[in-house]
Structure formats: C-alpha cells, structure tokens
ZAMARGU-4260 file (C-alpha; in steps of 0.2 Angstrom, whole numbers, plus 5000, padded with zeros to 4 digits):
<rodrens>
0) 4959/5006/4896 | 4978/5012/4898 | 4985/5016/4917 | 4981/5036/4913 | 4964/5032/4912
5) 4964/5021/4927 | 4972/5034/4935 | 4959/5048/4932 | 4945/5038/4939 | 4954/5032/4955
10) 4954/5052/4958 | 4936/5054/4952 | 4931/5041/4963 | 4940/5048/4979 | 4934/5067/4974
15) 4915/5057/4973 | 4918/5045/4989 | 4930/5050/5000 | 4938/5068/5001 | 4928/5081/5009
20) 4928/5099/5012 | 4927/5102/5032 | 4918/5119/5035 | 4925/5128/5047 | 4919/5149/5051
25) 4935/5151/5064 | 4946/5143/5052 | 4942/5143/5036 | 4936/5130/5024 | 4949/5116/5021
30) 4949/5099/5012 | 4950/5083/5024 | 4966/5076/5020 | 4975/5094/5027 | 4978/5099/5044
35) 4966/5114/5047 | 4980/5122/5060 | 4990/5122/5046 | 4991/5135/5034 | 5004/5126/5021
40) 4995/5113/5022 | 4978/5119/5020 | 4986/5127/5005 | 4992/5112/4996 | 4978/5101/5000
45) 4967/5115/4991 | 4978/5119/4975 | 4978/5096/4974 | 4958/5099/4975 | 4957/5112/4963
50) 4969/5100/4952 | 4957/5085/4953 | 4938/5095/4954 | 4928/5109/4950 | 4915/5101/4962
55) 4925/5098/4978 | 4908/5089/4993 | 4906/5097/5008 | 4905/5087/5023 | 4915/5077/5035
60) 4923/5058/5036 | 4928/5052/5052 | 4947/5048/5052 | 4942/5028/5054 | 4930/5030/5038
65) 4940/5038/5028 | 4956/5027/5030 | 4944/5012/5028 | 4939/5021/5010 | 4953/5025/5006
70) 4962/5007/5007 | 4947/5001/4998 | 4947/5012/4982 | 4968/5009/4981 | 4965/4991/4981
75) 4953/4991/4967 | 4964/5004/4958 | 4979/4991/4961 | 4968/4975/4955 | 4961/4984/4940
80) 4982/4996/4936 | 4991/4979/4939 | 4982/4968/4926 | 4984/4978/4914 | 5002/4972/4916
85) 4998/4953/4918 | 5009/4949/4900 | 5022/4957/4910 | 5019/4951/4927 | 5009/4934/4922
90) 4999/4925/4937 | 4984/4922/4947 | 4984/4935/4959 | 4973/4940/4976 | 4968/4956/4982
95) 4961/4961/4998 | 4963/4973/5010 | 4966/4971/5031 | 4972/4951/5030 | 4983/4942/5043
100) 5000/4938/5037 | 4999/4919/5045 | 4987/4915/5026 | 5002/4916/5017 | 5016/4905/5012
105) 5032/4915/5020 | 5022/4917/5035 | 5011/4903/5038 | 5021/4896/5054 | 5014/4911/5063
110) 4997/4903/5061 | 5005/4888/5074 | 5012/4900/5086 | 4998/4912/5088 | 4987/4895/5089
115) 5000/4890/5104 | 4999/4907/5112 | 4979/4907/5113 | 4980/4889/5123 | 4993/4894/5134
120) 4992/4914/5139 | 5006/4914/5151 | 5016/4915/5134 | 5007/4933/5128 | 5016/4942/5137
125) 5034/4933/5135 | 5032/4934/5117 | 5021/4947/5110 | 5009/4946/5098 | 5016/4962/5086
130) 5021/4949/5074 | 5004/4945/5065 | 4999/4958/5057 | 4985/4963/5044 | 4993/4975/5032
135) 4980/4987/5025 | 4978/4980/5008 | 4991/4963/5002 | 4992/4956/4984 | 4998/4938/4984
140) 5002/4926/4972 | 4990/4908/4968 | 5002/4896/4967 | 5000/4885/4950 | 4997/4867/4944
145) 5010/4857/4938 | 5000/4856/4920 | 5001/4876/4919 | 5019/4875/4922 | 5022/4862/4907
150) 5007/4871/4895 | 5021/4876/4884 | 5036/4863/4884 | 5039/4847/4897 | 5046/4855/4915
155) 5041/4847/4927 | 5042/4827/4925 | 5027/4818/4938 | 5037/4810/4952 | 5053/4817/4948
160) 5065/4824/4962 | 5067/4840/4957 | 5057/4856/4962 | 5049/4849/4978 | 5050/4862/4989
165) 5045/4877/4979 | 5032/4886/4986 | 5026/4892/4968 | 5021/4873/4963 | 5003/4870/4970
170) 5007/4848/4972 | 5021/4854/4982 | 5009/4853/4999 | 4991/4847/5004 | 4989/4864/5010
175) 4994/4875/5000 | 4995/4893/5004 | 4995/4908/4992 | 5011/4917/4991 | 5011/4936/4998
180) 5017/4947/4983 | 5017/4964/4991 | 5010/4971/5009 | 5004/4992/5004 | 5002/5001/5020
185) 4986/5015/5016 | 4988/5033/5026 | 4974/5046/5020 | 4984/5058/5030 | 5002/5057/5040
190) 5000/5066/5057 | 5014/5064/5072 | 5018/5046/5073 | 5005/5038/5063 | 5018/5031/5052
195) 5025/5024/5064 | 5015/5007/5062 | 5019/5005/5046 | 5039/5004/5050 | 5034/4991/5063
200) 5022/4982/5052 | 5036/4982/5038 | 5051/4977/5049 | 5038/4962/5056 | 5038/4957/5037
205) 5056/4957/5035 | 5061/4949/5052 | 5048/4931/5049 | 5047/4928/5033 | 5052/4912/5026
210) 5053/4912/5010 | 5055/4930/4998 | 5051/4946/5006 | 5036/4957/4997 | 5035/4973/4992
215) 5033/4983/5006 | 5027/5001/5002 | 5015/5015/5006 | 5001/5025/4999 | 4996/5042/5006
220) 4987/5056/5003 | 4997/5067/5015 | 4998/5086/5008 | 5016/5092/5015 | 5031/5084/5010
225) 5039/5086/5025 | 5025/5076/5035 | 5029/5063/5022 | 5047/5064/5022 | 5044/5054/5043
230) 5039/5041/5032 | 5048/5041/5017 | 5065/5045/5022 | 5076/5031/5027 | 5080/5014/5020
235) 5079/4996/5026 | 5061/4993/5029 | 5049/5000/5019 | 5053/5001/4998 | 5045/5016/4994
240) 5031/5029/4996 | 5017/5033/4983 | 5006/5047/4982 | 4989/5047/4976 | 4992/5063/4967
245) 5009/5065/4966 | 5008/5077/4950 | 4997/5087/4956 | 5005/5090/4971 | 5025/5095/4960
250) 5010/5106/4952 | 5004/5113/4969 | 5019/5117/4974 | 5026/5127/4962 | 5012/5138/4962
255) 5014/5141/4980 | 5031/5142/4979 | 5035/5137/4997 | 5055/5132/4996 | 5055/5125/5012
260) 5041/5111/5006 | 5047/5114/4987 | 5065/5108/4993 | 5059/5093/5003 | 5046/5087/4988
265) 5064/5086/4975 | 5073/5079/4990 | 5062/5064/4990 | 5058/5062/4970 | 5074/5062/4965
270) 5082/5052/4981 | 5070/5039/4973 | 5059/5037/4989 | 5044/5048/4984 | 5033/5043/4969
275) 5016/5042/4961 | 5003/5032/4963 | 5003/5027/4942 | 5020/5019/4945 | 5013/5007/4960
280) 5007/4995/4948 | 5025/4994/4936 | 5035/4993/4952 | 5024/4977/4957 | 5027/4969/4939
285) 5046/4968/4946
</rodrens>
C-alpha cells in the first residue's frame, strides 16, 4: 500500500470516527473542527469536508473525545506510513500515545527525581513537576543485540572496550530503556492559547534530555492559518507543524480566496514551517 493510499484512509477514518457536523439553527451548520463564531473558519473547515466526503455525520464530540480520537488515528496512521519506510529508516520501533518521558533513555533520570519528589513533598513546590511530561503520541527506538549489529560483517568484538556506552546497544545496561525517536504533539483544533502546551512540552524535551533530542512536531487539524501560524511561527522548540489535510486546505482556500488567510497559508508552506500530514512519516526516516 504506498503512503497515498495510507493517506486516503487516515481521512476516511476521521470523516467515519471523528469529524462531526454540529447542528446549529442560530448559527448555522458547521463542522467540528471550525469555530462556529467564525465565519472564515466555518468556511474553510466546510470546503476541507466537502474535499474529504460526500457523507459528512451529524452529531457532536466533546472537545476531550475528540482529541483523544484524534491522537489515536494519527498514531496508527504514523505506525502503518512510517514502515513503509523501514529499508530507509531500519529498526524496531514503538508506538503509543500519552507516555511519560521518564521510559526512555534521554530522559530516564527523571524517573529518580520524580521518585524522590513523591517521598519528600516539601520539594514539589521548589522544583516543579512540568518536566515529566506525556507527549500525545511518541515513537521510540528498541535498542538492538549485539548479534543484530554484527548480522552482516564482525562489529562489535564481545568484551571489547569499544562502544560501552551507547544507548542504541541493548548489552550496554541491565535496564535498558527504548530510545525516544520523535514526541508529536496531536491538536484537533487550535483555539487561544491551547498551543501553548505544546511549546512547554517541546522546550521540557530540549532542556533534559541526555542523549539526542527527538523530533518534536505537531499535527492539527486546525482550519485558519493564522490560528495555526501561533503555533507554527517561530523557531527553536518545536521542528514543524503538519496538517491532516493540508491539500485540501491550499484547495480550500483558493476557492475562497480570502488573501488575508490565503497570504498566511504561503507564508508558512514556503517558510518551511507548515506541511502535510504525508510528509510526517519521510521527515521521521531522517
């Protein structure tokens, strides 16, 4: 199956389980990823609909629900995009969605702290507990026998001094823990400061790690550009934005021909800090 055809069915699987149209008599009708006090945005979110289904369900999600959904399907879109990569990106990798940070090799020492934090509470409050965070979804990396490494040609010599410390050889520690690969913050929809978290999760990443940093990037589903231009805009913390239909929202917007939103849109495509959701996967086999 190619990464086109992975790609329709992540959207037939959101159209099917996750994306509802509200039904609103004051309002109007409009899809539950816009803001229905919108009217650009109830616009764009209803061109993207059109794009994706003839069949668009009526109904409602609460916010909670949806986001949940929403990490779920782009994690099995990841697991199921990425191998078709793995002669590129070879490995054993993990997949799972709202895991603490302290399970991985780069942050593992956090483990100790917050352990040392829960038997003595007077330290709460000195230091803070915004360092061990659970990112929506994280891919991460087995790390591999010494018998893998030398499948092709002799590497790695038994008792030898050389590559003891390596995280990515599993003989390396009695312990050893998987090696976080990428960290993908999920946002159904982007409304005032709800993007916030993800810069704080994403400079917490940068600031303890031992080791490599992971990707760090975003998914949304957020209609306006400029909503996603708070999260996109910017360098230093998070690598990039995706967008789950970022087609069919150029598409969108070009029928509506709002310049402002039109403007903002190129701004962030061509400044390399806006793209699709079918270029996640090659991004990740860098």
């Amino acid at each position: 199956m190619s990464i086109d055809n992975f790609r329709k069915k992540y959207h037939q699987t959101i159209c099917k389980q996750l994306l509802r149209i509200r039904i609103n008599s004051i309002k109007g009708d409009y899809p539950n990823n816009a803001d229905g006090d919108s009217k650009i945005s109830v616009k764009i979110a209803w061109a993207i609909v059109n794009s994706l289904t003839t069949n668009p369900v009526p109904g409602n999600i609460s916010g909670q629900q949806a986001g949940s959904i929403f990490e779920q399907l782009t994690r099995d879109y990841l697991e199921n995009s990425f191998s078709l990569l793995q002669h590129i990106r070879p490995g054993k990798w993990q997949y799972s969605t709202n895991t603490s940070i302290s399970g991985f090799d780069q942050y593992s020492d956090l483990a100790s702290i917050d352990s040392i934090i829960k038997e003595h509470k007077a330290l709460s409050s000195t230091l803070g507990q915004d360092y061990l965070v659970s990112p929506d979804i994280v891919i991460a990396r087995e790390p591999v026998l010494d018998s893998e490494i030398n499948r092709k040609k002799k590497i790695i010599v038994k008792n030898n001094s050389s590559a003891k410390l390596t995280p990515l050889r599993k003989s390396n520690s009695e312990k050893p823990f998987p090696i976080l690969h990428a960290s993908i913050s999920c946002k159904w929809t982007l409304r005032s400061d709800r993007g916030q978290n993800t810069r704080t999760e994403a400079l917490n990443l940068i600031r303890n790690r031992k080791g490599n940093l992971p990707h760090i990037v975003a998914v949304t589903a957020e209609p306006t550009p400029t909503r996603i231009a708070s999260l996109a805009l910017g360098t230093g913390d998070i690598d990039c934005v995706y967008h789950f239909a970022l087609n069919e929202l150029i598409e969108a917007l070009n029928q509506i021909k709002d310049e402002s939103q039109l403007d903002m849109l190129y701004t962030l495509v061509e400044g390399r800090r806006l793209r699709d959701i079918s270029d996640l996967a090659f991004d990740l086999a860098i």
